[in-house]
PDB file of N, CA, C and O in Angstrom, chain B, residues numbered from 101:
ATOM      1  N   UNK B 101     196.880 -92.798 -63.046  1.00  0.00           N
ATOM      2  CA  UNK B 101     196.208 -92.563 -61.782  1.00  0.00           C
ATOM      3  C   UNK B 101     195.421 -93.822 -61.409  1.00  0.00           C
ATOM      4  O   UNK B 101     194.664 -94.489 -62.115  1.00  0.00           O
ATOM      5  N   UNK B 102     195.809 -94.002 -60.019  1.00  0.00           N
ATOM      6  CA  UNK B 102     194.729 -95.260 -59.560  1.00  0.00           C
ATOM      7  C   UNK B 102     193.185 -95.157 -59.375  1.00  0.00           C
ATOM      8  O   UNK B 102     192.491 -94.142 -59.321  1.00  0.00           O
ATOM      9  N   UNK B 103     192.852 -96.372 -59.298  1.00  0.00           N
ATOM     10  CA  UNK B 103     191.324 -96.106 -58.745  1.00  0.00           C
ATOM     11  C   UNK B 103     191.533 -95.564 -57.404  1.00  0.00           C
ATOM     12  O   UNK B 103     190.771 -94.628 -57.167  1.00  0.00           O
ATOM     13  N   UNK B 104     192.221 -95.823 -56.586  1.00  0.00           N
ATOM     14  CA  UNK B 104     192.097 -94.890 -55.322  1.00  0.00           C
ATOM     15  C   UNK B 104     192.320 -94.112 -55.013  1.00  0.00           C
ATOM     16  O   UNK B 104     191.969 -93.803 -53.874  1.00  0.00           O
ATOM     17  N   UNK B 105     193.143 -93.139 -55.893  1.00  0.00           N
ATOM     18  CA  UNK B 105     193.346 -91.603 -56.340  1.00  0.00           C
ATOM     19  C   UNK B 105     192.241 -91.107 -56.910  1.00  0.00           C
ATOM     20  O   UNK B 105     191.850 -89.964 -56.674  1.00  0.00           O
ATOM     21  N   UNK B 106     191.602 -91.971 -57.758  1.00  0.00           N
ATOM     22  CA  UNK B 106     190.377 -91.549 -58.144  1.00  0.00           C
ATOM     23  C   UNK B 106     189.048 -91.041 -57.445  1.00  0.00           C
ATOM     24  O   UNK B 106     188.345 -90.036 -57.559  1.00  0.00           O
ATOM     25  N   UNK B 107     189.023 -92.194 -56.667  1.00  0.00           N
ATOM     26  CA  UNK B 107     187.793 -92.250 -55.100  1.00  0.00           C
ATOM     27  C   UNK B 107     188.547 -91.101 -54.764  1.00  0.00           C
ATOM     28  O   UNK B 107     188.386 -89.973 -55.229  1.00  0.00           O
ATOM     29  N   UNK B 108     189.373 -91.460 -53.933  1.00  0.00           N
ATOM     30  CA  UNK B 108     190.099 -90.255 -53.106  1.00  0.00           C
ATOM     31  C   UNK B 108     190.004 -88.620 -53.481  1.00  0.00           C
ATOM     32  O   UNK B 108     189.623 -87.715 -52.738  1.00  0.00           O
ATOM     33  N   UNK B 109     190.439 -88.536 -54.772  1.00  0.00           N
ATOM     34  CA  UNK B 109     190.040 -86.864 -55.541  1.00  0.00           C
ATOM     35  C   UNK B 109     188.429 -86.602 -55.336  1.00  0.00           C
ATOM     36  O   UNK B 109     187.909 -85.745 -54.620  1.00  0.00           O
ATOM     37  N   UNK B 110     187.890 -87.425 -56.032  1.00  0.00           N
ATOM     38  CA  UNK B 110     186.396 -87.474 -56.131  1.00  0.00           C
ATOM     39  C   UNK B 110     185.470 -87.233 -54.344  1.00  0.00           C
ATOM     40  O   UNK B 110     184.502 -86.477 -54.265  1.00  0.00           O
ATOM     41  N   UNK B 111     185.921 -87.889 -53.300  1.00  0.00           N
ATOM     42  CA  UNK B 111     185.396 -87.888 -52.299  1.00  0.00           C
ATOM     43  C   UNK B 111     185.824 -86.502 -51.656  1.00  0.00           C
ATOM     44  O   UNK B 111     184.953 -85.741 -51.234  1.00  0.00           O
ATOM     45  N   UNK B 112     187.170 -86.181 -51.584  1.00  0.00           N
ATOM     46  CA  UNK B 112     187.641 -84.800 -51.316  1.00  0.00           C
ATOM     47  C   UNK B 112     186.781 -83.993 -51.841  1.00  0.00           C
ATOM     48  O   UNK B 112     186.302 -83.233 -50.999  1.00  0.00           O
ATOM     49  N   UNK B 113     186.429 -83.863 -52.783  1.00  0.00           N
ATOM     50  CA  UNK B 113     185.797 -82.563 -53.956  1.00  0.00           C
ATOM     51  C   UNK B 113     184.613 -82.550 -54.225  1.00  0.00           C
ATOM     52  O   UNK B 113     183.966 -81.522 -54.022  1.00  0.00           O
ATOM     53  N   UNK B 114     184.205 -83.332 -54.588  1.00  0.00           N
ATOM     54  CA  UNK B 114     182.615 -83.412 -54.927  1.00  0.00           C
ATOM     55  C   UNK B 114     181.765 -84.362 -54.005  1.00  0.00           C
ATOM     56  O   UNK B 114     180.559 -84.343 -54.248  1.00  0.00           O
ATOM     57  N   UNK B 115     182.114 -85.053 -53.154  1.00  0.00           N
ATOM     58  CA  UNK B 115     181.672 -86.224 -52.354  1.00  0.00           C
ATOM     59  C   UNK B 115     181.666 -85.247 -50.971  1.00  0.00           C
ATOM     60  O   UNK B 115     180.982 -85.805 -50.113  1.00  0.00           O
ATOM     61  N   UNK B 116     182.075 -84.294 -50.614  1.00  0.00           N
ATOM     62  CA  UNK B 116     181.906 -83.445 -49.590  1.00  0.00           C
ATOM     63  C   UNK B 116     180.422 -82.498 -49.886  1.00  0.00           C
ATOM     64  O   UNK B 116     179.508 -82.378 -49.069  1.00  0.00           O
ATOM     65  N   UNK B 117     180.461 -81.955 -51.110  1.00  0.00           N
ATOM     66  CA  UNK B 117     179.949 -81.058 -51.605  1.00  0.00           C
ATOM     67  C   UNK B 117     178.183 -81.864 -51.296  1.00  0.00           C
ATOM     68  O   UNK B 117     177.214 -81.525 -50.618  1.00  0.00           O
ATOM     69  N   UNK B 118     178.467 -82.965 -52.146  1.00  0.00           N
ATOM     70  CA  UNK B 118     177.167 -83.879 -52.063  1.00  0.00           C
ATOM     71  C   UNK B 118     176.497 -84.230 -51.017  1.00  0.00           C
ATOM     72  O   UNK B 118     175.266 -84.215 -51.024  1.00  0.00           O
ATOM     73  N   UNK B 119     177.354 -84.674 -49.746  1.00  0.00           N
ATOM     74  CA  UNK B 119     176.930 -85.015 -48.557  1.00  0.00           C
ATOM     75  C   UNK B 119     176.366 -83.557 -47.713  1.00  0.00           C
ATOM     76  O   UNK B 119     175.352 -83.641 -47.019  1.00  0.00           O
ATOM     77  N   UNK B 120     177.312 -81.894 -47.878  1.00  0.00           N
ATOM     78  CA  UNK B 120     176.838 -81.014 -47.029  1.00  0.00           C
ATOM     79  C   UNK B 120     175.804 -80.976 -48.088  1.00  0.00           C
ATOM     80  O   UNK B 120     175.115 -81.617 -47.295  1.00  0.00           O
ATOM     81  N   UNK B 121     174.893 -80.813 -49.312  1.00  0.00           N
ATOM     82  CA  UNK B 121     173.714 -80.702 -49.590  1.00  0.00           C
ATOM     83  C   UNK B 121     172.526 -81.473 -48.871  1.00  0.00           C
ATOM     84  O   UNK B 121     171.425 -81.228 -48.377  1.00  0.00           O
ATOM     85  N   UNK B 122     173.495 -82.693 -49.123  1.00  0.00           N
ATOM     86  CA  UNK B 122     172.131 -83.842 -48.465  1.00  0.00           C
ATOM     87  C   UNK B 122     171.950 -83.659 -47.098  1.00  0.00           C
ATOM     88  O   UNK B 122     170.870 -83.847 -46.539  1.00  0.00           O
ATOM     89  N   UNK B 123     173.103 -83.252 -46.469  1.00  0.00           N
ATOM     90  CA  UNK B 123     172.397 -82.749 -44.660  1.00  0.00           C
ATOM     91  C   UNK B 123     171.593 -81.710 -44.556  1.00  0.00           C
ATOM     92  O   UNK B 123     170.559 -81.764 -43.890  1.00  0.00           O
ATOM     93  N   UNK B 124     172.096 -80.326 -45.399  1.00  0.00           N
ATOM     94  CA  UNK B 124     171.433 -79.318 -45.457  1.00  0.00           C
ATOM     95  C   UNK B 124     169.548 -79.232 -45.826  1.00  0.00           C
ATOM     96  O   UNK B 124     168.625 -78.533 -45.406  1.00  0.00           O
ATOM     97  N   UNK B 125     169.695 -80.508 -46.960  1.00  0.00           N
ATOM     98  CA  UNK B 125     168.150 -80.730 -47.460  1.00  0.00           C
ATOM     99  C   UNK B 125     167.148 -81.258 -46.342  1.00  0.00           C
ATOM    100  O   UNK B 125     166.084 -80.820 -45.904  1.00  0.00           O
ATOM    101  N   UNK B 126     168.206 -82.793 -45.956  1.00  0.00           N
ATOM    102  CA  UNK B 126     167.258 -83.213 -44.833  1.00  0.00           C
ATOM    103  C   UNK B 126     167.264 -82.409 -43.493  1.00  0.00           C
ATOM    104  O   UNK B 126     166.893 -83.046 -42.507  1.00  0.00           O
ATOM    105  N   UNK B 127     167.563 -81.338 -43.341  1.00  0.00           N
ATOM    106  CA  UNK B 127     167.534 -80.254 -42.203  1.00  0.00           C
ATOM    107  C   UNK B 127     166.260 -79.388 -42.530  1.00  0.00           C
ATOM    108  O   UNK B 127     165.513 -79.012 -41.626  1.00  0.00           O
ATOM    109  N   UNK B 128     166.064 -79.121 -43.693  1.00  0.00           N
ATOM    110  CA  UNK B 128     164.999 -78.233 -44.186  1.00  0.00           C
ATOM    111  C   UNK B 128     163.491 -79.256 -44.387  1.00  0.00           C
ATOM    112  O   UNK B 128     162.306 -78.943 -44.271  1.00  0.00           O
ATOM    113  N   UNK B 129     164.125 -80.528 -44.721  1.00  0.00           N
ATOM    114  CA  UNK B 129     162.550 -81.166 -44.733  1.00  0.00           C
ATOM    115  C   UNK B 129     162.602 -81.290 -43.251  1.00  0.00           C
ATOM    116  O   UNK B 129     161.656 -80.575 -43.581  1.00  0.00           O
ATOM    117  N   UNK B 130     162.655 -81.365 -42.638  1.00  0.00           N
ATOM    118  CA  UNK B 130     161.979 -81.699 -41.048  1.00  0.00           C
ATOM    119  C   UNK B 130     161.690 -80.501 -40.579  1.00  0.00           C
ATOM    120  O   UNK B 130     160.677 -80.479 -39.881  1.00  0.00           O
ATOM    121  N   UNK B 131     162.254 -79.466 -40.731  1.00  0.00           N
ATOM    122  CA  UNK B 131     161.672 -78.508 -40.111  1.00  0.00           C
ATOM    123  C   UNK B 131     160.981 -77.518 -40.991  1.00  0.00           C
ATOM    124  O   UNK B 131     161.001 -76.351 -40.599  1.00  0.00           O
ATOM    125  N   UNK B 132     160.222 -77.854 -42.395  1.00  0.00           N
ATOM    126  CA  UNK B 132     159.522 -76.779 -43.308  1.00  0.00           C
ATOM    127  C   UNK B 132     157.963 -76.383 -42.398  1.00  0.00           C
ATOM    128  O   UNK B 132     157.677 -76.683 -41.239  1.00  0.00           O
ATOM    129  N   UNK B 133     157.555 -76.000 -42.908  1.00  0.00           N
ATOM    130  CA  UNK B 133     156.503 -75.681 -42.354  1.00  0.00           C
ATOM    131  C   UNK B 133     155.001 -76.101 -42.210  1.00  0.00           C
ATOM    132  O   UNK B 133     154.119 -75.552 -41.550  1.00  0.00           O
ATOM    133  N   UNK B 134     154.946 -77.115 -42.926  1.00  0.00           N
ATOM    134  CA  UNK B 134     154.261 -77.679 -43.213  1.00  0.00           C
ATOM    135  C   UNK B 134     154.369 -79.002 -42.303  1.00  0.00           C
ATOM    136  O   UNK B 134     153.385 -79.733 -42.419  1.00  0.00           O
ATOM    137  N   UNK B 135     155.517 -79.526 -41.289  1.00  0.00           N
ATOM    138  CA  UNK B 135     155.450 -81.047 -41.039  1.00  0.00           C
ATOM    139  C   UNK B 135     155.117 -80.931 -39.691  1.00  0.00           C
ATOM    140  O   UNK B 135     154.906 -82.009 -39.134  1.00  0.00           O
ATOM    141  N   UNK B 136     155.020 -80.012 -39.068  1.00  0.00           N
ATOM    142  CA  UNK B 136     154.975 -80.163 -37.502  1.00  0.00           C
ATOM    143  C   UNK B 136     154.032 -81.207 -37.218  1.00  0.00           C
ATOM    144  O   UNK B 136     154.332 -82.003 -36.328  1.00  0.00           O
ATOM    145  N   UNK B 137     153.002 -81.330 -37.791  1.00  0.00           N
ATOM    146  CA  UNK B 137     152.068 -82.005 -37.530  1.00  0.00           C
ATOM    147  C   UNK B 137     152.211 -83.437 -37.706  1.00  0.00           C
ATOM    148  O   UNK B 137     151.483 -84.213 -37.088  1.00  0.00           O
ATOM    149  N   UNK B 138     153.087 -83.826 -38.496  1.00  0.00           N
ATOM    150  CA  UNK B 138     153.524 -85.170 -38.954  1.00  0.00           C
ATOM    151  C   UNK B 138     154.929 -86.070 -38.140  1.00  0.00           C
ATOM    152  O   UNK B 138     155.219 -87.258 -37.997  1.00  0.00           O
ATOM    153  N   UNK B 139     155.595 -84.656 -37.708  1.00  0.00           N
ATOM    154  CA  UNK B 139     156.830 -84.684 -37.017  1.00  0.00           C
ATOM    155  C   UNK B 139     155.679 -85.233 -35.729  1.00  0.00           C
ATOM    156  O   UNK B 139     155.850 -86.419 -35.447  1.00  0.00           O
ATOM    157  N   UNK B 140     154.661 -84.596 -35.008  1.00  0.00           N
ATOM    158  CA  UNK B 140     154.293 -84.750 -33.640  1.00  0.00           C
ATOM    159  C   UNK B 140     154.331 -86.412 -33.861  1.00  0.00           C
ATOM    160  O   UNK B 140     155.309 -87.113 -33.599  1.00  0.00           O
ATOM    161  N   UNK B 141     152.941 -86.936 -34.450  1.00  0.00           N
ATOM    162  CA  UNK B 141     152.929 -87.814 -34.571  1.00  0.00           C
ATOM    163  C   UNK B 141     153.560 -88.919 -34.500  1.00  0.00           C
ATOM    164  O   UNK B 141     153.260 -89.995 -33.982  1.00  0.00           O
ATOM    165  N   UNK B 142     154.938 -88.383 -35.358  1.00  0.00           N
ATOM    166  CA  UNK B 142     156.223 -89.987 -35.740  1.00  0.00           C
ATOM    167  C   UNK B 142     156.566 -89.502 -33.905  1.00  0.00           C
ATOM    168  O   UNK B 142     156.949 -90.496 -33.288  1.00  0.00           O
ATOM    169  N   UNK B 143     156.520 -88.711 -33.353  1.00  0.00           N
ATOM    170  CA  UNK B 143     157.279 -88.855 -32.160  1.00  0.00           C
ATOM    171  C   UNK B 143     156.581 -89.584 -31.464  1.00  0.00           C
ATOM    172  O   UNK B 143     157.144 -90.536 -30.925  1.00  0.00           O
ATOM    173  N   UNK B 144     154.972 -89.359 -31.221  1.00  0.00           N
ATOM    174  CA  UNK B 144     154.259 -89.606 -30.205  1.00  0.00           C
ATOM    175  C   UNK B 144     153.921 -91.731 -31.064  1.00  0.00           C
ATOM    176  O   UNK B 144     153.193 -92.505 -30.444  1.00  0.00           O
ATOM    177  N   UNK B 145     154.413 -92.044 -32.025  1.00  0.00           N
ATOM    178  CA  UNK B 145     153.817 -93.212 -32.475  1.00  0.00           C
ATOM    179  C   UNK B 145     154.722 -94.683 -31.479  1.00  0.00           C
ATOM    180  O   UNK B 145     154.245 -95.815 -31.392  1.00  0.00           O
ATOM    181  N   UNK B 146     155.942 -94.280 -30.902  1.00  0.00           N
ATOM    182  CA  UNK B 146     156.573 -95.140 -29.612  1.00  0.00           C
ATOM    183  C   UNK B 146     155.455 -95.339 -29.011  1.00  0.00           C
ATOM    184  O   UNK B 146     155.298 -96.530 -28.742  1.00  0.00           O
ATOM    185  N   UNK B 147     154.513 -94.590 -28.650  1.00  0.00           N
ATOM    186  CA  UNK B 147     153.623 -94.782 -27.443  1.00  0.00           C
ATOM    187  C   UNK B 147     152.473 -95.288 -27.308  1.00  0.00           C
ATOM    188  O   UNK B 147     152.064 -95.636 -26.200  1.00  0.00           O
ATOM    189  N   UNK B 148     151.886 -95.391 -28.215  1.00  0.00           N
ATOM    190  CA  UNK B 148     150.488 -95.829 -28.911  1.00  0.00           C
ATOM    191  C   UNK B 148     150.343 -97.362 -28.966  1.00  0.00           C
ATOM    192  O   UNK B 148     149.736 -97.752 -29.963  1.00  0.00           O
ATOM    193  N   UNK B 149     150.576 -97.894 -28.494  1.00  0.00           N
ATOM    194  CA  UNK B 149     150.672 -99.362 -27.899  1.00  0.00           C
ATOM    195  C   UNK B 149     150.550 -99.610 -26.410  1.00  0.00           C
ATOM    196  O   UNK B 149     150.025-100.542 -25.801  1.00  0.00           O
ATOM    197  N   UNK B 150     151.240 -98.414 -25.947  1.00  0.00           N
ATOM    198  CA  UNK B 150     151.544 -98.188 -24.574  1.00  0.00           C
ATOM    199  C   UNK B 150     149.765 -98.282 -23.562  1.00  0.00           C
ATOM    200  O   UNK B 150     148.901 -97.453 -23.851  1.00  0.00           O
ATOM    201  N   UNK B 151     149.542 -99.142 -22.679  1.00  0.00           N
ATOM    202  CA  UNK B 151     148.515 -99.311 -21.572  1.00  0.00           C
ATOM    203  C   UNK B 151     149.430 -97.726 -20.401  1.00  0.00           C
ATOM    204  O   UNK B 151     150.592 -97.478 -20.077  1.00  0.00           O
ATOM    205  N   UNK B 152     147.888 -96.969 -20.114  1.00  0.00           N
ATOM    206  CA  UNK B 152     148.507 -96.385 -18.976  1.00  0.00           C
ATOM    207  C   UNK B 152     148.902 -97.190 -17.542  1.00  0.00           C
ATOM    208  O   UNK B 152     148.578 -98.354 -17.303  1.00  0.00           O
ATOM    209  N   UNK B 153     149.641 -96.348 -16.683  1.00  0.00           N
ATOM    210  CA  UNK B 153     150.158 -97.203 -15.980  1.00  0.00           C
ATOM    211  C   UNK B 153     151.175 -98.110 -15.400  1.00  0.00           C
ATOM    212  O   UNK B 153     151.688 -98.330 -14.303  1.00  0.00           O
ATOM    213  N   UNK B 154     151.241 -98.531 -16.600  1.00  0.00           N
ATOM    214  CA  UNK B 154     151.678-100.371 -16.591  1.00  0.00           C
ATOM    215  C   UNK B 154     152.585-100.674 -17.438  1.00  0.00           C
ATOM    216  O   UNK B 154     152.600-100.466 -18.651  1.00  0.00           O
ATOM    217  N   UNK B 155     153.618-101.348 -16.544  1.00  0.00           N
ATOM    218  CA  UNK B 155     154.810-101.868 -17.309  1.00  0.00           C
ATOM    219  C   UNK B 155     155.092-102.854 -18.603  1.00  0.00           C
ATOM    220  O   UNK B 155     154.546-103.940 -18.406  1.00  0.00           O
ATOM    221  N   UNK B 156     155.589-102.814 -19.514  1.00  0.00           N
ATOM    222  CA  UNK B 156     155.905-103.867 -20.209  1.00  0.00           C
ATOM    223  C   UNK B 156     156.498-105.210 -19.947  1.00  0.00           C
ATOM    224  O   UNK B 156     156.211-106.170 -20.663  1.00  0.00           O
ATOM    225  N   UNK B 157     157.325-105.301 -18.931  1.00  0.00           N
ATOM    226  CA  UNK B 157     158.159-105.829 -18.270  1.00  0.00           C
ATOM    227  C   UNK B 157     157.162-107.332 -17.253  1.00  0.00           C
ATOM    228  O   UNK B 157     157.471-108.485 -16.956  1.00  0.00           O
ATOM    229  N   UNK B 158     156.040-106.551 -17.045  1.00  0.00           N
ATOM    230  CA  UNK B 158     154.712-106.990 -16.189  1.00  0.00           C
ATOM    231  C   UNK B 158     155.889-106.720 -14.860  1.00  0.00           C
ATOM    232  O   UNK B 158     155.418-107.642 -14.193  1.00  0.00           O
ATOM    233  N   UNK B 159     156.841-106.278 -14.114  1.00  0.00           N
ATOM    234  CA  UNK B 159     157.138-105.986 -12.610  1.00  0.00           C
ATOM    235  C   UNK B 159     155.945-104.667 -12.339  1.00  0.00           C
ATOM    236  O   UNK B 159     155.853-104.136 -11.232  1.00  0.00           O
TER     237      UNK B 159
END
């Protein structure tokens, strides 16, 4: 068997398995219950540089 039969078996089978965990996990950390408050923040942190008003651009 080649190495790329190898990858290939391996990514089919267990390399699927691995990746739907790791989406599933990082789906549950962002929305546990505990982050809303941290989630606001990273959203609102684009803006916090921001002058009211007034363009970046200076037009």
């Amino acid at each position: 068997m080649s190495l790329y039969d190898q990858l290939r078996h391996f990514a089919d089978s267990y390399g699927l398995v691995a990746l739907l965990i790791l989406f599933l996990g990082l789906c549950l950390w962002v929305f546990r219950p505990g982050a809303k408050q941290q989630n606001q923040e990273v959203a609102r942190s684009i803006f916090k540089d921001e002058k009211t008003g007034e363009r970046q651009d200076g037009k």
